[in-house]
C-alpha positions, 0 to 999 in steps of 0.5 A: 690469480687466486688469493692464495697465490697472492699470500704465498707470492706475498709471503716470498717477496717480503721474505726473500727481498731482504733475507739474502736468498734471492726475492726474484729466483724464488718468485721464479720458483713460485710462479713455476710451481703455482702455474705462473709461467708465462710474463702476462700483464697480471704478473707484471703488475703483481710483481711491481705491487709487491716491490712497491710493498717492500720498498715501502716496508724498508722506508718505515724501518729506516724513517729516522735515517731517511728523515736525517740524511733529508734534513741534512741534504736541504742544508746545502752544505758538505755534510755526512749527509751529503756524502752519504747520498752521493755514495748512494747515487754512485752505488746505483749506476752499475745497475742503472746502466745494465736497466737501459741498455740491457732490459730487454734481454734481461726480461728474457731471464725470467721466463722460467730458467730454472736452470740459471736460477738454481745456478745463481743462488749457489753462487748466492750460497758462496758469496754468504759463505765468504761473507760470514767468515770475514773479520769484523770491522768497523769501517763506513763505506767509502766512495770506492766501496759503494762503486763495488758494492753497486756492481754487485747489486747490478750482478745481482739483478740476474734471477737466483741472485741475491740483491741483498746478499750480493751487497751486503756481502761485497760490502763485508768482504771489502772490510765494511762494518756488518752493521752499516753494511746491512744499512747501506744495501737496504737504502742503496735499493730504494731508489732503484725500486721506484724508478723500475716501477716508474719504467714499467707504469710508463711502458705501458705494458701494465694493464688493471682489472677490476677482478685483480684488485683483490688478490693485488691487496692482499699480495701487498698486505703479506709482502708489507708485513713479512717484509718489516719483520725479515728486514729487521730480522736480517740486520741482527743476523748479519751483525751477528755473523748468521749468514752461513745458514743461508748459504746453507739454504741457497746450496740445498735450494739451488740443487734442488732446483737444478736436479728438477729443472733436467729431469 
């Protein structure tokens, strides 16, 4: 892989992964249009490399709250905090579930859909577009939220799907404040990211080449970067109710997409 691929997957992952526009449709879309077709094992690694960049980005921009709920956990006690990570741990497994039992025809989607993906990001579109015209609201997330709020998050596994969008959406629509919202769906993915890419490392199915590192490095690089500033970016756009723009984007992105792919 060129190093210039490795900027543009970079940028589109740190970019994509928490703006609400679908991180693994537009790597579709990119590695369709860079010549990246085919699921070979540079691409796999790659793609886990630039997960394991945001998932690193998102943990610096939420350190203190990481930091506290931690303190608060090695206490044993019924606290916020241990509340707080229970719901965490309930949001992950509608799409645990769907990892185990159906990764393989999961995996089957990305292999250059574009049809579906062009499809799922108008769906995004409508989602963002509820979303953005839901009442303010000043509720935390409860028990009964964050068991939602992870059925989307495992709909949103499907390429053109925004994770983001998907959760911070359902979260809203149920009535959840935009601000701890956007908190809950950027921590509830972190887990998730690390254990996928334990999954992958263990599968065996990841193989490294001296020749890689390079293009590798720079992929994490602009991934990091461009992932710390749309994840701070994204916090203030959804407090202040911007996410139409976006639904605007996905609708015009994914008919693009659809018209291309029938031709």
């Amino acid at each position: 892989m060129e190093i210039i691929n490795a900027i543009i997957l970079g940028i589109i992952q740190g970019l994509t992964e928490f703006l609400p526009v679908s991180s693994s449709g537009h790597l579709e879309i990119a590695k369709a249009i860079l010549g990246e077709k085919k699921v070979g094992e540079e691409s796999l690694l790659m793609t886990l490399v630039l997960h394991f960049a945001t998932a690193l980005s998102t943990i610096i921009i939420f350190r203190k709250d990481i930091l506290e709920l931690l303190n608060g956990l090695i206490q044993f006690k019924n606290n916020d905090s241990f509340w707080f990570c229970l719901k965490i741990s309930l949001s992950m497994i509608p799409a645990a579930l769907v990892g185990v039992f159906f990764n393989d025809e999961i995996e089957a989607l990305f292999g250059g859909a574009l049809t579906l993906v062009g499809s799922m990001l108008i769906i995004t579109g409508l989602l963002l577009f509820l979303a953005d015209k839901a009442e303010s609201s000043a509720k935390k997330v409860d028990t009964k939220h964050a068991i939602l709020i992870g059925i989307s998050q495992a709909i949103a596994i499907l390429p053109g799907i925004s994770r983001s969008g998907a959760t911070i959406s359902a979260a809203v629509i149920l009535g959840v404040d935009k601000e701890k919202a956007a908190r809950f769906s950027f921590l509830m993915v972190v887990p998730l990211i690390f254990g996928k890419m334990a999954k992958d490392i263990l599968s065996g199915n990841i193989y490294y080449e001296a020749t890689t590192f390079m293009p590798l490095l720079i992929g994490f690089i602009f991934a990091f970067i461009t992932g710390m500033l749309a994840c701070k970016w994204m916090i203030k756009l959804v407090k202040s109710s911007q996410l139409k723009y976006f639904a605007y984007y996905c609708f015009v992105i994914g008919s693009i997409v659809i018209s291309t792919s029938l031709l």
